[in-house]
C-alpha positions as CSV (number, residue, x, y, z in Angstrom):
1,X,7.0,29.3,-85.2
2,X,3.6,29.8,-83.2
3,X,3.6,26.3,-82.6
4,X,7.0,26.4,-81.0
5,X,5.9,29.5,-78.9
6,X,2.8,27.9,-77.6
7,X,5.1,24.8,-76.4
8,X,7.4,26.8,-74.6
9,X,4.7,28.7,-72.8
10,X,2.8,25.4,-71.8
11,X,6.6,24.0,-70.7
12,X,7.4,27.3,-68.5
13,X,3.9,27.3,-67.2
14,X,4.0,23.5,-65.8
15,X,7.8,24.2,-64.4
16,X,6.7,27.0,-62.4
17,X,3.4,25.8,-60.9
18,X,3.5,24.7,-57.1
19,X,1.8,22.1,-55.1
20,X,-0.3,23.1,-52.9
21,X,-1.4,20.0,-51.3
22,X,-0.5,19.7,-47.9
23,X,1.2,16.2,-46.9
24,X,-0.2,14.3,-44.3
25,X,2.1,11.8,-42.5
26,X,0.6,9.0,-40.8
27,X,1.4,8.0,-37.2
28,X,0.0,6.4,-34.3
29,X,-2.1,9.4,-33.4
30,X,-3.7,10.1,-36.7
31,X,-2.5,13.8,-35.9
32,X,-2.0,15.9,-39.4
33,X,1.4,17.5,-38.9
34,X,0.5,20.2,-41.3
35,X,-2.2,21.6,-39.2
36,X,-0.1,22.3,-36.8
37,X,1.4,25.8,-35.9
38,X,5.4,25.8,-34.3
39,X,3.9,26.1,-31.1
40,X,1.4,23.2,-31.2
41,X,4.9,21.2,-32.5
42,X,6.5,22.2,-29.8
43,X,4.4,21.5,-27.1
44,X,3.6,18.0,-28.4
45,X,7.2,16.9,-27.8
46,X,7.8,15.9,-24.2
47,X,10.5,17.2,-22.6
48,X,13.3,15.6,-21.9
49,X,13.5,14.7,-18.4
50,X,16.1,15.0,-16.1
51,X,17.1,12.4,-14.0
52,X,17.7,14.5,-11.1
53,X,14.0,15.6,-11.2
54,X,12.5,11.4,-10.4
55,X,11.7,11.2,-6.7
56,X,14.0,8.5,-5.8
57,X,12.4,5.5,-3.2
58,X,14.3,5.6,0.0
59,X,15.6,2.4,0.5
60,X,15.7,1.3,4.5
61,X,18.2,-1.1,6.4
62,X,16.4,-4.1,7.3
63,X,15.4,-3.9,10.8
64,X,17.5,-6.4,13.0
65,X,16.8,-6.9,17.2
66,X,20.1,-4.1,17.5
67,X,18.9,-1.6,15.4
68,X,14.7,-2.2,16.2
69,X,14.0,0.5,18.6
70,X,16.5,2.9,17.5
71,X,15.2,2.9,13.8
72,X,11.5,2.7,14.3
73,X,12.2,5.9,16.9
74,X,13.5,7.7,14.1
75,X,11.3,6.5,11.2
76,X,8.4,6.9,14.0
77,X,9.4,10.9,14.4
78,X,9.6,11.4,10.4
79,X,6.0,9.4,9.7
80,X,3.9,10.3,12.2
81,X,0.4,9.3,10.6
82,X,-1.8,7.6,12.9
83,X,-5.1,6.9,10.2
84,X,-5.1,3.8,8.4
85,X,-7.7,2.2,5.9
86,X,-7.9,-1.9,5.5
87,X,-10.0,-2.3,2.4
88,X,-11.4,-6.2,2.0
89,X,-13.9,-7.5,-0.2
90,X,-16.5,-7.4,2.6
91,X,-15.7,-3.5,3.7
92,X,-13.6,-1.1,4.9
93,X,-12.0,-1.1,8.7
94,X,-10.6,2.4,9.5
95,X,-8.0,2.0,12.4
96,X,-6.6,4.5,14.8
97,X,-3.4,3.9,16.2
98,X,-2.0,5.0,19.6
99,X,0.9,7.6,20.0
100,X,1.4,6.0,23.0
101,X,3.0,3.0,21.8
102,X,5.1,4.7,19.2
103,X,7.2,1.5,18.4
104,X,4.0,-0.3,17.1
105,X,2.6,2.4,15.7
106,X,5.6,3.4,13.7
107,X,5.9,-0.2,12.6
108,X,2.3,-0.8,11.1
109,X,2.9,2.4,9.0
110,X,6.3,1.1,7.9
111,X,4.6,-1.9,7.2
112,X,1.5,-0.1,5.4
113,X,4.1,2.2,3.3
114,X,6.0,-0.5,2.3
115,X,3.3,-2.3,1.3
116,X,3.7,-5.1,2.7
117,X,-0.1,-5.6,4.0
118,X,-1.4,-5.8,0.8
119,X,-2.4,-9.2,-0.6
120,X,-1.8,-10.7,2.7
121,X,-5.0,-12.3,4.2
122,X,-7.1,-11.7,7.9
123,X,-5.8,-15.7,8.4
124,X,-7.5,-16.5,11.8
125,X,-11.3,-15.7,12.4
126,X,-12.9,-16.4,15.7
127,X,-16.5,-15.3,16.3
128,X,-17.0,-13.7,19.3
129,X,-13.2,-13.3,19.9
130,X,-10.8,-11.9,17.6
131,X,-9.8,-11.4,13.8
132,X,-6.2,-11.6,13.2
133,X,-4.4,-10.7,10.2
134,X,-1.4,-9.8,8.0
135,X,-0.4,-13.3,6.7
136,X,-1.2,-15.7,4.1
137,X,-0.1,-18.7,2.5
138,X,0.9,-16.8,-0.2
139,X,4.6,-17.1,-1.2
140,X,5.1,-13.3,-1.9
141,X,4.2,-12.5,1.5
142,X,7.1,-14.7,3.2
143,X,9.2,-13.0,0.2
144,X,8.3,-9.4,1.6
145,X,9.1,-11.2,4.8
146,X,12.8,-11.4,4.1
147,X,13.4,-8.4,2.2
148,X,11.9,-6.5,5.3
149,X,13.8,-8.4,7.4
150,X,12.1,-12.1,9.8
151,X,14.2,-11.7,13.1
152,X,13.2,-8.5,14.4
153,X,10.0,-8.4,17.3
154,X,8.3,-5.4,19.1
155,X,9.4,-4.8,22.3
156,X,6.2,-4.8,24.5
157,X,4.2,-1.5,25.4
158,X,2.1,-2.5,28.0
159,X,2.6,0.9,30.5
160,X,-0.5,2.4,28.7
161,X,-2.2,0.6,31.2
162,X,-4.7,-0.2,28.1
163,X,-7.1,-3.5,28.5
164,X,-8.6,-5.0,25.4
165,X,-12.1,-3.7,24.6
166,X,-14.5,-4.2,22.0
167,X,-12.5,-3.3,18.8
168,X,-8.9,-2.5,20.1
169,X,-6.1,-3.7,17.8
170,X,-3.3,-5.4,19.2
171,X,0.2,-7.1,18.2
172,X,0.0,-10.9,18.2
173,X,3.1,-13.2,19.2
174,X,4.8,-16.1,17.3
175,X,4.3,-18.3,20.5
176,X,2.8,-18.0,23.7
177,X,5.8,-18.8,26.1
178,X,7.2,-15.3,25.6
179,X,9.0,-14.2,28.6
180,X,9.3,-10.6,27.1
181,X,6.1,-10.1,26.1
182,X,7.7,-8.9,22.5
183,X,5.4,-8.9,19.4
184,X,5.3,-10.6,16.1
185,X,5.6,-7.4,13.9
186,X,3.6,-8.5,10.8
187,X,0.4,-9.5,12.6
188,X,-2.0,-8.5,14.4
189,X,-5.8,-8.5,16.1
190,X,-8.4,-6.7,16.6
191,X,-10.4,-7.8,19.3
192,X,-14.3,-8.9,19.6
193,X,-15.3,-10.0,22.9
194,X,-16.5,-10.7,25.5
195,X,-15.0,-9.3,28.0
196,X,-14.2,-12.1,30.1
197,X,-12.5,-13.8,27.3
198,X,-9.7,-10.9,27.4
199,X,-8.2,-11.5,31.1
200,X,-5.7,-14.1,29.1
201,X,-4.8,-10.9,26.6
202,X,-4.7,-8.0,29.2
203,X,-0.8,-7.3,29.8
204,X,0.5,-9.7,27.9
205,X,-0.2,-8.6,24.5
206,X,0.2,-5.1,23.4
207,X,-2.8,-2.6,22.4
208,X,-1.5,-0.3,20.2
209,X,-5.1,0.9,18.1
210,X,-9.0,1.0,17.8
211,X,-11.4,0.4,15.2
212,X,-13.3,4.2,14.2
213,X,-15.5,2.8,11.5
214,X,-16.2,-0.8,10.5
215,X,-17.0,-3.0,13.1
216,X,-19.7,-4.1,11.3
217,X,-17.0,-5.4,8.7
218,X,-15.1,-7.0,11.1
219,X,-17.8,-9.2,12.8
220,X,-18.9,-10.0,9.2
221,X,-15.4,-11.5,8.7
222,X,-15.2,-13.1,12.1
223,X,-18.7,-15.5,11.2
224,X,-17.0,-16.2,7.5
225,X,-17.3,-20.0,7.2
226,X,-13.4,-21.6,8.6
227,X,-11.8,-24.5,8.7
228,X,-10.9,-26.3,12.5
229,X,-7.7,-24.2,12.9
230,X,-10.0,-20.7,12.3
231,X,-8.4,-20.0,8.5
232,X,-11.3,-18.9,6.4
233,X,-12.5,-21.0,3.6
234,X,-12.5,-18.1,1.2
235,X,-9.1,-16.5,1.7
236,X,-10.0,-12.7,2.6
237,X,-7.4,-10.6,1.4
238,X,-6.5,-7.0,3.0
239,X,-5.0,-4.2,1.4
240,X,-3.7,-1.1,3.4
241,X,-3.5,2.5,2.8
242,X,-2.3,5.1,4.9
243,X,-5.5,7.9,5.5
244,X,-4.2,10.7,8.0
């Protein structure tokens, strides 16, 4: 009979004895779910996000000879930055663009916002005359080319009364017979010297910025080994961000 008593005891004991090990589960962040309070649970689920709360890219008509000067006006009045940064392998060129020719201006910081600069090359060098850039041989940059839109040009801004100097920027053209004066709106050059080497550029192309910091950059690029049509051996590739 003691022997039956001393079982049950042992049996009731086992039955009513608790684990007290705390389980760990095993997940990518090694994080012991047991050591957390309801608080530190809760925090550590994201919240669920709301559509409604993701900043949604504007998406812009492409810009077409009709609707040029009417939507670079109004994209002009709701970006008015005028600070740019071109970062290269060889330096940094911070630009300064004119008010003055608010159609140029408001089209480089399209062009910069929409990233379209970067990855593109400075394409022609010319010691002692001009860099130019914003094209490559690169077949994403004809591709950003005809999302943007290929037909439109600048109409000229030459009433500044602005001659080339020593590291102004300027809008190149497509070809030189340009009755109009208009602008190629992905390219452009800034402008070495000398002096007597811009009386062909003086109002026929359109000054629309300066170099503030970087010239030094600039002539480094412009003695860069070329080729006989001025591309640069080593392809020297641009990217732009916007700085004021």
């Amino acid at each position: 009979m003691k022997k039956l008593l001393l079982f049950c005891y042992l049996l009731f004991g086992l039955l009513s004895c608790e684990d007290t090990k705390k389980a760990t589960v095993k997940n990518n962040s090694n994080i012991n779910i047991e050591s957390l309070d309801k608080k530190d649970i809760r925090d550590s689920i994201p919240a669920e996000t709301n559509e409604n709360d993701i900043p949604k890219k504007k998406i812009y008509p492409k810009i077409t000879p009709d609707n040029v000067v009417e939507f670079l006006t109004e994209y002009g009045a709701d970006n008015p930055e005028t600070k740019v940064r071109i970062i290269t392998a060889h330096g940094n060129i911070e630009i300064q663009l004119f008010k003055d020719t608010p159609l140029h201006r408001a089209n480089f910081i399209y062009l910069v916002k929409q990233q379209y600069f970067d990855n593109t090359f400075f394409h022609r060098i010319a010691p002692g005359f001009i860099i130019q850039g914003g094209n490559s041989d690169l077949r994403s940059t004809s591709q950003k080319r005809n999302a943007l839109s290929s037909k439109y040009r600048l109409p000229a801004e030459l009433d500044t009364g602005r001659i080339h100097k020593y590291g102004t920027i300027s809008g190149a053209k497509h070809y030189r017979k340009n009755p109009d004066k208009m602008s190629a709106p992905y390219e452009f050059f800034i402008f070495i010297g000398p002096k007597s080497s811009a009386n062909h550029l003086n109002g026929d192309y359109t000054v629309f910025g300066k170099v503030t910091k970087g010239m030094d950059v600039v002539e480094t690029i412009a003695n860069l080994p070329a080729d006989k049509k001025e591309w640069p051996l080593d392809n020297v590739y641009i990217k732009a961000e916007i700085i004021d």
